[in-house]
C-alpha positions in Angstrom: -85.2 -176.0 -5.4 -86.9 -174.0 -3.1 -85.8 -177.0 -0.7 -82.1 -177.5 -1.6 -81.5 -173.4 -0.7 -82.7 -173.4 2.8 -80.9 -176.9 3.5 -77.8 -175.4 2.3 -78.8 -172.1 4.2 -78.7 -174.2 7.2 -75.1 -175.7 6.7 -73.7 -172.4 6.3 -75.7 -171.5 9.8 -74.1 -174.2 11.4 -70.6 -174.3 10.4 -69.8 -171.5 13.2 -71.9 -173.8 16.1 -70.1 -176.8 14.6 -66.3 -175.4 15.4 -67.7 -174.7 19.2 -69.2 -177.6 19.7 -66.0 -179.5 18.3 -63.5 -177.0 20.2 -65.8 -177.7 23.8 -66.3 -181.0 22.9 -70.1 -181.1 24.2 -73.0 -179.1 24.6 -71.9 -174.9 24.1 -72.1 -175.6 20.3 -75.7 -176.3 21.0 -76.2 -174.1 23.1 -78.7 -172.3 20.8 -81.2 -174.9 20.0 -81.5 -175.7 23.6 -82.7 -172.0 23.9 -85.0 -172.2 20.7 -86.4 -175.5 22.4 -86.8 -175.4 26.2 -87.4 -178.7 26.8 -84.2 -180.2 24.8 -82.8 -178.4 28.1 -83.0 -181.4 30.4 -80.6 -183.1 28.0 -77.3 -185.0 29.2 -73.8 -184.1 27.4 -73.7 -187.4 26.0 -77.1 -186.9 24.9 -76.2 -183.7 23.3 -73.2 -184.6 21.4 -75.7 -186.7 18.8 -77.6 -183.8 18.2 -75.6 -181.5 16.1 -74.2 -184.4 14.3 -77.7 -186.2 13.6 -79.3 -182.6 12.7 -76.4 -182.3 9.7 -77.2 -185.9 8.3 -80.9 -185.1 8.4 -80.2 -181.9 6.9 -77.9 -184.0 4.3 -80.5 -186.3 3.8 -83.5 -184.1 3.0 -80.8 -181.6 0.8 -79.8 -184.8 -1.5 -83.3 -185.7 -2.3 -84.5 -182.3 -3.2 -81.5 -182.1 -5.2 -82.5 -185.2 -6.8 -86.2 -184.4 -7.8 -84.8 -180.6 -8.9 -82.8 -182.6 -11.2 -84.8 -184.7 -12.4 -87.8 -182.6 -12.9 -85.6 -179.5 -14.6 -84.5 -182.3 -17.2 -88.3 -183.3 -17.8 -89.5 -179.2 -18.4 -85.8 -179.2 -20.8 -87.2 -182.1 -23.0 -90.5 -180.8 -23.1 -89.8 -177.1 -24.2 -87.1 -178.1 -26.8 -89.9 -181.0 -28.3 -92.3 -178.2 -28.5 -89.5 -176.1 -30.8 -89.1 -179.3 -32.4 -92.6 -179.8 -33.1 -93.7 -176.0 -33.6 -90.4 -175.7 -36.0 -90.8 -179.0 -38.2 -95.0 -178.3 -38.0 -94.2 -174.7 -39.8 -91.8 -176.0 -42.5 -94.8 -178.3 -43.6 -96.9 -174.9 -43.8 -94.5 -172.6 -46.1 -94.8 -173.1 -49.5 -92.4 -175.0 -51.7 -91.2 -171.3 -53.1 -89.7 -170.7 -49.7 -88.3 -174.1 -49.0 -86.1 -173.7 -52.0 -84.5 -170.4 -51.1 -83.1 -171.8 -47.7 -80.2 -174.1 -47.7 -81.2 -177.9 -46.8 -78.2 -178.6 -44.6 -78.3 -175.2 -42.8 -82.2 -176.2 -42.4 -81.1 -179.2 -40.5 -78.5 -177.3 -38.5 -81.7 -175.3 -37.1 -83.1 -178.7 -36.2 -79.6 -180.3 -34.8 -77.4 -178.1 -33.2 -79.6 -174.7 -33.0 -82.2 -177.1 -30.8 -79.6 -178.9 -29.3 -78.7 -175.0 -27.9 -81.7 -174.0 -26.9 -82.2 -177.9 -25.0 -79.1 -177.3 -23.1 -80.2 -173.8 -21.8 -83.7 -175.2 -21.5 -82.1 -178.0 -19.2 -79.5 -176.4 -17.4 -79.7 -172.6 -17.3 -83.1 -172.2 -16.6 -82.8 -174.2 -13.5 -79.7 -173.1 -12.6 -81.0 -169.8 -12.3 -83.8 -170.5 -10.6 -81.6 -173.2 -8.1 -78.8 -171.4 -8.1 -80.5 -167.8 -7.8 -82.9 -168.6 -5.0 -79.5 -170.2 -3.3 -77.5 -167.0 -3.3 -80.8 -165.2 -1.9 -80.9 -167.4 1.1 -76.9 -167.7 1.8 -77.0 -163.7 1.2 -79.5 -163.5 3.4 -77.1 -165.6 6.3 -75.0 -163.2 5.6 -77.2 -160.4 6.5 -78.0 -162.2 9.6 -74.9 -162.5 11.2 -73.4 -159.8 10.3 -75.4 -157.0 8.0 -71.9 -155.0 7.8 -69.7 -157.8 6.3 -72.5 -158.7 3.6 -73.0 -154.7 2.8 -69.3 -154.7 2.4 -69.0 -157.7 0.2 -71.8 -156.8 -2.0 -70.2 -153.9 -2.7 -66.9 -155.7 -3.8 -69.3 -157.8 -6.3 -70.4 -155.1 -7.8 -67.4 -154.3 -9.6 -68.1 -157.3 -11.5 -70.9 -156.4 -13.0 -70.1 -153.8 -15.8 -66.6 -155.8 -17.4 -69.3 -159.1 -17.1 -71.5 -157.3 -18.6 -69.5 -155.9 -21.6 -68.1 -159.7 -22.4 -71.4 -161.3 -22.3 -72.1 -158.9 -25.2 -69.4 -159.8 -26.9 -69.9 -163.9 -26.3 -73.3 -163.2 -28.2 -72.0 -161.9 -31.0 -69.6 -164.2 -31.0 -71.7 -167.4 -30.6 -74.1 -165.4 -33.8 -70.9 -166.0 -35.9 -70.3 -169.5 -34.9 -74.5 -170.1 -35.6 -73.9 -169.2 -38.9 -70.8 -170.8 -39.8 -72.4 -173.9 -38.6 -75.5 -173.3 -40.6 -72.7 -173.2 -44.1 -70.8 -175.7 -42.8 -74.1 -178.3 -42.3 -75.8 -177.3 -46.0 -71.6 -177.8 -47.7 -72.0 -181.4 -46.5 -75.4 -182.3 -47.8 -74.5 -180.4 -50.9 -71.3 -182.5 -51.2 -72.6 -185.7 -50.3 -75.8 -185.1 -53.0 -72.5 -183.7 -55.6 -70.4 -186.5 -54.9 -70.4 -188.1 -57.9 -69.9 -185.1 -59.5 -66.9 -183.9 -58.0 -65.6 -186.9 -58.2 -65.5 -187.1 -62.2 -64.3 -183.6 -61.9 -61.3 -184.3 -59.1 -62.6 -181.2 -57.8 -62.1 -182.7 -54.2 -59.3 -180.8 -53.7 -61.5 -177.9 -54.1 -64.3 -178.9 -52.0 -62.0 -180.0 -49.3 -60.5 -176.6 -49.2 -64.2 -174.5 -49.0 -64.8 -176.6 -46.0 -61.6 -176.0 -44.5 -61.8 -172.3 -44.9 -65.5 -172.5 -43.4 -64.4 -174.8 -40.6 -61.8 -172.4 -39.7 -64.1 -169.7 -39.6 -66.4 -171.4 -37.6 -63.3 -172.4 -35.3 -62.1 -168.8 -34.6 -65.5 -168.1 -33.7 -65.8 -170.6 -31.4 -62.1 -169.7 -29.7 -62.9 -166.3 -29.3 -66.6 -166.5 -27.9 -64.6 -168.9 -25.3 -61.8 -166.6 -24.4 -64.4 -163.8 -23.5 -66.6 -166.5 -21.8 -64.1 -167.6 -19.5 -63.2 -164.5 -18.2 -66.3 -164.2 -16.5 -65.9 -166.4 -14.0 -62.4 -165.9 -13.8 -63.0 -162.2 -12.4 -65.9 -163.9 -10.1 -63.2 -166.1 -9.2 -60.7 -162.9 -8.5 -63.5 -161.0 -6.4 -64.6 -163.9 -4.0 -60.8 -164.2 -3.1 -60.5 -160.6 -2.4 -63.7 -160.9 -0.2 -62.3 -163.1 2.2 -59.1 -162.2 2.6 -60.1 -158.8 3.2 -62.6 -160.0 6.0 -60.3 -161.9 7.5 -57.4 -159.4 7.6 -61.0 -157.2 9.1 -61.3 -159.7 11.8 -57.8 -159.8 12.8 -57.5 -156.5 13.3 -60.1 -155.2 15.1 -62.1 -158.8 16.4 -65.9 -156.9 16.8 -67.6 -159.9 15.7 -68.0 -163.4 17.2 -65.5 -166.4 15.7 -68.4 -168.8 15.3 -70.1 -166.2 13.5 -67.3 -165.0 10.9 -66.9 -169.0 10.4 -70.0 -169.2 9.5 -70.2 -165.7 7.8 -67.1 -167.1 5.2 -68.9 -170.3 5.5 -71.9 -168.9 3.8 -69.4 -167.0 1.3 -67.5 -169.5 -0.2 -71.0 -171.5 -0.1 -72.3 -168.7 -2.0 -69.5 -168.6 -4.6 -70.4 -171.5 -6.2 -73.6 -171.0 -7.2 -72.8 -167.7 -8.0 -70.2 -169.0 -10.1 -72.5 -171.7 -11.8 -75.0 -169.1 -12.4 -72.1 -167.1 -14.9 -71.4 -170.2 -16.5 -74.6 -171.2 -17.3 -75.6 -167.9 -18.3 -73.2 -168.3 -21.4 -75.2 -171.6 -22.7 -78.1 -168.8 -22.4 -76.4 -166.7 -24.9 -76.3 -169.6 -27.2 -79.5 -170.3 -27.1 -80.6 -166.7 -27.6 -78.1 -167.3 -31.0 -79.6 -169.8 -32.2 -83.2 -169.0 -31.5 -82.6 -166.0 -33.2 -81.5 -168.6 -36.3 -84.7 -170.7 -35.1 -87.0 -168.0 -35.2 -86.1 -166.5 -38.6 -87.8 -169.5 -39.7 -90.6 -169.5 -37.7 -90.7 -166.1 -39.0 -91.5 -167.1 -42.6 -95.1 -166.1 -43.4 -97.4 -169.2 -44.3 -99.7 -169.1 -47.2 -102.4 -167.3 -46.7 -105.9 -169.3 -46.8 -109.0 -168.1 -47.4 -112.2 -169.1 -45.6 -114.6 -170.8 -48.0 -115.2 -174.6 -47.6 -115.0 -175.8 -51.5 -117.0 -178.4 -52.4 -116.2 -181.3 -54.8 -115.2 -179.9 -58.3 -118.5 -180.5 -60.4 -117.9 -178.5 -63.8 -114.5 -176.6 -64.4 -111.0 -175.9 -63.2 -110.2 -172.4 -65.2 -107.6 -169.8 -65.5 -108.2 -166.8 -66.1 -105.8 -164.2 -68.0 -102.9 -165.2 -65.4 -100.0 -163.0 -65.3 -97.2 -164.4 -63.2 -93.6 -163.8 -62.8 -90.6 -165.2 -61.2 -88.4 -162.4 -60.2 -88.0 -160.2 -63.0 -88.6 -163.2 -65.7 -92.2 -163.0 -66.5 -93.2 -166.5 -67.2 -97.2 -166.1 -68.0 -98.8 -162.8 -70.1 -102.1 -163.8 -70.3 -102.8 -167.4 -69.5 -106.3 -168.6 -69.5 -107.6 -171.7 -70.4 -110.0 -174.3 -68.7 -109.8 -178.0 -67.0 -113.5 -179.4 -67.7 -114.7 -182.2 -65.4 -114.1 -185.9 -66.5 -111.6 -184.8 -69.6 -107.8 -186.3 -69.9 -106.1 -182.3 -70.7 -102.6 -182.4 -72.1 -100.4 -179.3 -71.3 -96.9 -179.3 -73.4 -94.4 -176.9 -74.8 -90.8 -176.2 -74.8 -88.7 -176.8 -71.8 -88.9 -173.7 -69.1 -92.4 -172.9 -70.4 -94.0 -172.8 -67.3 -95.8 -175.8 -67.8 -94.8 -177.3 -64.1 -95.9 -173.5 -62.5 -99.3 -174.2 -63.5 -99.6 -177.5 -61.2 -97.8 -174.9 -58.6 -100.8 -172.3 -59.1 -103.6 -174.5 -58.9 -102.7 -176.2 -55.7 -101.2 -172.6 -54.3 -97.8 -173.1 -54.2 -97.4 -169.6 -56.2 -99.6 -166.7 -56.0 -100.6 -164.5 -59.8 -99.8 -161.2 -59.5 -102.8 -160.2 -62.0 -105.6 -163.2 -62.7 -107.7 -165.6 -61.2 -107.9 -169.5 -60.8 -111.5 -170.4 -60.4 -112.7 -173.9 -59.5 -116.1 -174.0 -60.1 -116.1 -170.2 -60.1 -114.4 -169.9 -56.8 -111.4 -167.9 -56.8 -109.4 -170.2 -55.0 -107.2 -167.5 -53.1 -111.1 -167.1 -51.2 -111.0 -170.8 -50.4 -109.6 -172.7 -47.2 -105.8 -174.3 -48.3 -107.1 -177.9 -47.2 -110.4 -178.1 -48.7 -108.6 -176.4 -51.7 -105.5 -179.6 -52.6 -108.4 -182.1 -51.1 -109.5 -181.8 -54.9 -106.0 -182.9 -56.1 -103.8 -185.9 -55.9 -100.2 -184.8 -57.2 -97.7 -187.4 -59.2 -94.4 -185.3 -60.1 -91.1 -186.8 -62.6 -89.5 -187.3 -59.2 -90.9 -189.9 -57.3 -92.3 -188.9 -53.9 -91.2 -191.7 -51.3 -90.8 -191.9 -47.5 -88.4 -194.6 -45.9 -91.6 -196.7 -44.4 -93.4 -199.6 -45.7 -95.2 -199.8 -48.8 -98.8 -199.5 -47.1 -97.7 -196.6 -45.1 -96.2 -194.4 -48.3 -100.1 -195.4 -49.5 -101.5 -194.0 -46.5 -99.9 -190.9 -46.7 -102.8 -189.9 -49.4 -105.6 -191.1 -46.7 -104.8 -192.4 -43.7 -108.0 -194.1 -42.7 -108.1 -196.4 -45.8 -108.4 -199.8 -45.1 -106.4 -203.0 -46.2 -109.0 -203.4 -49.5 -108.8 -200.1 -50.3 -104.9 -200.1 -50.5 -105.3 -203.5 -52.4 -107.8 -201.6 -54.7 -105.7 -198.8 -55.4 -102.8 -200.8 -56.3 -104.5 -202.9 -58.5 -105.4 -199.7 -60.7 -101.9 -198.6 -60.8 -101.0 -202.1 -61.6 -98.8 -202.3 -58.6 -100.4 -204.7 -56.3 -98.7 -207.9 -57.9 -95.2 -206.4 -57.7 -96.3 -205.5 -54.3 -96.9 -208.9 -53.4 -93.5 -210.4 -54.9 -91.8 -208.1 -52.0 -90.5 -210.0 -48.8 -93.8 -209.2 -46.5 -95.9 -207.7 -48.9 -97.3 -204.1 -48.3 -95.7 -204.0 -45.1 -92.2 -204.3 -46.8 -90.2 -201.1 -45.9 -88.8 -199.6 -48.7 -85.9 -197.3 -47.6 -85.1 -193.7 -48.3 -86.7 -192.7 -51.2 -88.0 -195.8 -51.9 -84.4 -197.3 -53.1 -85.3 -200.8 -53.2 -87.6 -200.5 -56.1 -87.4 -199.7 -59.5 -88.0 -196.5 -61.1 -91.3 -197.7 -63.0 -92.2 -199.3 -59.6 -91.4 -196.5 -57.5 -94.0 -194.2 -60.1 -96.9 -196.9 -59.9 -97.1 -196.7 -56.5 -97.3 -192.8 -56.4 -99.9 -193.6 -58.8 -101.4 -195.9 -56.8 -101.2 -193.2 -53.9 -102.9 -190.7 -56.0 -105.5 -193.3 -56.6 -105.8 -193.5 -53.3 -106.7 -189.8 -52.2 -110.1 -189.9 -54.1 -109.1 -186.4 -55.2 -111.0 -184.7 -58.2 -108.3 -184.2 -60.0 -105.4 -185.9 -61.0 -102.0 -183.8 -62.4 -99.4 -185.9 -64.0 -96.5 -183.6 -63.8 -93.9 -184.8 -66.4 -94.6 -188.3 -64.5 -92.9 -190.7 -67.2 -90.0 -188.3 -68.3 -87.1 -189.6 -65.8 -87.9 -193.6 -66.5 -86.2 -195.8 -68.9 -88.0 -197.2 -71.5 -89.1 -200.0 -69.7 -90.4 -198.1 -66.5 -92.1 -195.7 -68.9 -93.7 -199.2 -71.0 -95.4 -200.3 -67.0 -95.9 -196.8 -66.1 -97.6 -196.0 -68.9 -100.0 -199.0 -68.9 -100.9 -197.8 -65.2 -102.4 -195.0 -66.8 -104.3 -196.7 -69.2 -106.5 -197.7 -65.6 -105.8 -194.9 -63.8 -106.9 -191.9 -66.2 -110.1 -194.0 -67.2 -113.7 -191.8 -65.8 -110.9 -189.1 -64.2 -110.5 -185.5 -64.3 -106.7 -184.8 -65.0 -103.8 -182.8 -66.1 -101.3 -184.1 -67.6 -98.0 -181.8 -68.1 -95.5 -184.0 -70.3 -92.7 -183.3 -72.4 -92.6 -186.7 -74.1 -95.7 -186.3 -76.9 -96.2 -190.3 -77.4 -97.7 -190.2 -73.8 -100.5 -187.7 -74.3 -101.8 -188.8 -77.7 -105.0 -190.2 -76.7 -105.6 -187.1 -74.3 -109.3 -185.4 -74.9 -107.4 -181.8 -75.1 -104.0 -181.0 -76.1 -102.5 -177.2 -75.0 -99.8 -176.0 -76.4 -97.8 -173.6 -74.2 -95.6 -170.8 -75.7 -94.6 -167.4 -74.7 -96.7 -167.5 -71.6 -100.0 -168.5 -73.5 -101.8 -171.2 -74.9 -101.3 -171.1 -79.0 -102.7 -174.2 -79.8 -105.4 -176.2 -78.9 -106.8 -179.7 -80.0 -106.2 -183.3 -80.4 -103.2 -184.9 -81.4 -104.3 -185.8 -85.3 -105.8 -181.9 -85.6 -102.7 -180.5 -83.9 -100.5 -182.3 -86.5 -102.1 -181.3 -89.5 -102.0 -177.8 -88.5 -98.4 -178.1 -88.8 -97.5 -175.3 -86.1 -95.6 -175.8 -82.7 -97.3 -179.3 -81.9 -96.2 -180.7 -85.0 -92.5 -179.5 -85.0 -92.0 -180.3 -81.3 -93.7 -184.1 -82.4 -90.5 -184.1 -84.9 -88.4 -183.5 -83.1 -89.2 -186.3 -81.0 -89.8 -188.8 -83.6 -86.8 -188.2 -86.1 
């Protein structure tokens, strides 16, 4: 960069010397480099009509390739800052907990990572070095201007000036602008996922119409933003534009009047002007991608705002006794979901947890791994309060299997791995086999190295669950929570799902939170959930005789 501005610096010094040495046709327009190097001065005419021209297509020369490494290297430091906001912004979604994931909007999410980025890329790319370019280019053609004539450049300087404030006073109002248009992209974005998810639904509704309109009225919202972030942008360079003109002519019509400076020097004063103007001009433009970029960081930073969970600082070892709760009061908003919860997890036990629906049965797997915070209680594992321990030493002790099966568009040995990614070939085998997934497994195309698509959508439902089993398997953890893992199968996905557990609950510690009762009848412990507390307590056969909540919710499920 630094380059490219004293190359172009030199043009504009030799545009004057250029018209003499054209108008003499010879040597006077060199006159000053035979000065500046005395022994050039022997020099025939014919030898010095080459020398102005060569001089220009070695200054041409060295000019074009420091514009092309400046471009080159500016696009390099572009990519690299916006995959750091790539990396930093995706890195700190994975650390916010599942709470605050829920209250943002999925598409708008992905408008932080598609066209929020994309903003801050272009600025990253183009602005930066254009102001770094294009700044250092107006110092060095200003300071031309200062050396041929200190008067002329005072003057126009002072003309520029009166851009300033109106610039000014639009760039504010481009920002605000462009914050509008940020957001209306954001809505805009999270409509389309949510239509896309809905479609069926709207569909049987024929409320297209409807849906259609929401995103027209957004669209055009979005639009008028746009238009009138535009209109204010472009009159920035138009008054640049204005100003330059005024410059000139008013230097020329200076010149014609009262001829006190040389004509080889106004040429290459006005030479070094209109040079000037461009970058000048380029520097306005690209100042407006600035502006959105600073919009849509301020939409990017708002989520790397969010504060992480907290995590304490002791190392927990392997669970060796007791997972317990401990009078756990908890509330979501202003429902309070648990009064006084306590009740215990013992090592190497098969513990049932069921009520009615919107129990809380679920926000129990959510406290124990951390995902929600008790405002009055304790979780103690091992008698560690686990708000004391270190987050990944903490869900190290737990391998997860929700009613929604967990599945990344990768093959099936890499949705294992996601539970350890070290584990070897026999290990994956291993795991499978104790889900009873390895021999479905091995009816796919290529095996465990069969991709499975988005979700895993080319598998069944009971298939999709064994091998989240078979992941959990996997992870070694100390405990195993089955969170309503059978409820969203047909009956014959529950029938194979439920014969993987047969294997995989055998000599394990786990929590199984279920709302269908035939799965958990053989379970060492059954809870029973109510009100925000445990009110029952037992296996199945005592549970029934009791003839309390167990037994009605049992028959309601069996008549």
């Amino acid at each position: 960069m630094v380059v490219l501005g004293l190359t172009t610096g030199l043009y504009a010094w030799l545009l004057g010397p250029a018209l003499r040495f054209v108008l003499s046709g010879g040597r006077d327009g060199t006159q000053w480099l035979a000065n500046a190097v005395p022994w050039l001065g022997g020099w025939s005419n014919a030898q010095w009509r080459w020398v102005l021209p060569a001089l220009i297509v070695a200054i041409g020369l060295i000019k074009g390739i420091a514009y092309l490494g400046q471009f080159y290297y500016a696009g390099l430091y572009g990519q690299r800052v916006v995959g750091d906001v790539r990396r930093q912004l995706f890195a700190h979604f994975l650390t916010l907990s599942p709470t605050q994931m829920s209250q943002q909007r999925t598409g708008d999410l992905l408008s932080r990572f598609t066209a929020d980025v994309a903003a801050v890329e272009t600025a990253a790319t183009y602005t930066l070095a254009s102001w770094f370019r294009d700044g250092f280019l107006i110092l060095v053609l200003g300071g031309v201007c200062v050396a041929l004539s200190w008067q002329l450049a005072l003057g126009t300087a002072l003309i520029f000036l009166l851009v300033v404030l109106p610039a000014w006073f639009l760039t504010q109002k481009v920002l605000a602008r462009l914050r509008e248009a940020q957001a209306s992209m954001g809505l805009l974005a999270a409509q389309v996922q949510e239509g896309v998810g809905a479609m069926r639904t709207l569909q049987v509704f024929n409320a297209q119409q409807a849906e259609g309109d929401r995103f027209f009225r957004r669209a055009q919202a979005l639009g008028h933003s746009l238009v009138r972030a535009e209109w204010n942008r472009a009159l920035v360079p138009s008054a640049i534009e204005f100003m330059g003109a005024a410059a000139i002519a008013l230097w020329l019509a200076v010149f014609a009047a009262t001829r006190w400076i040389e004509p080889e020097a106004l040429v290459s004063f006005l030479g070094a002007l209109i040079l000037l103007y461009q970058p000048a001009k380029d520097v306005g433009r690209v100042s407006q991608f600035a502006l959105g970029a600073a919009a849509a960081f301020e939409r990017i930073d708002a989520v790397l705002g969010l504060p992480e969970v907290a995590t304490g600082k002791t190392e927990l070892k392997p669970l060796s006794r007791e997972l317990r709760f401990e009078a756990i009061r908890f509330r979501y908003g202003d429902r309070l979901v648990f009064k006084s919860l306590s009740f215990d997890l013992p090592v190497g036990k098969v513990i049932a947890l069921v009520g009615e629906s919107g129990g809380g049965k679920s926000t129990i797997a959510r406290l124990m791994l951390r995902f929600e915070q008790p405002y009055e209680g304790r979780v103690l594992l091992d008698g560690v309060d686990i708000r004391n321990a270190r987050l990944d030493s903490l869900r190290r002790q737990f391998a997860l299997v929700t009613q929604e099966p967990m599945l990344f568009d990768m093959t099936v040995a890499e949705n294992l791995r996601v539970a350890n990614r070290n584990a070897t070939d026999l290990q994956l085998e291993r795991a499978a086999r104790i889900a009873q997934a390895h021999d479905f497994i091995t009816e796919l195309p290529n095996g465990y190295q069969t991709p499975i698509g988005e979700r895993g959508v080319t598998l069944s439902g009971g298939q999709k669950q064994r091998l989240c089993l078979a992941r959990a398997v996997l992870a070694e953890a100390q405990v195993l929570i089955l969170d309503e893992a059978t409820s969203n199968l047909d009956a014959q996905g529950e029938r194979e799902v439920e014969a993987a557990l047969k294997t995989v609950l055998q000599g394990r510690t786990v929590m199984v939170i279920a709302h269908r009762l035939s799965s958990i009848i053989n379970a060492d412990r059954i809870d029973v959930l109510s009100q925000g507390r445990i009110v029952e307590s037992g296996v199945h056969a005592q549970l029934l005789k009791r003839g309390g909540l167990y037994a009605r919710l049992w028959a309601q499920q069996n008549t």
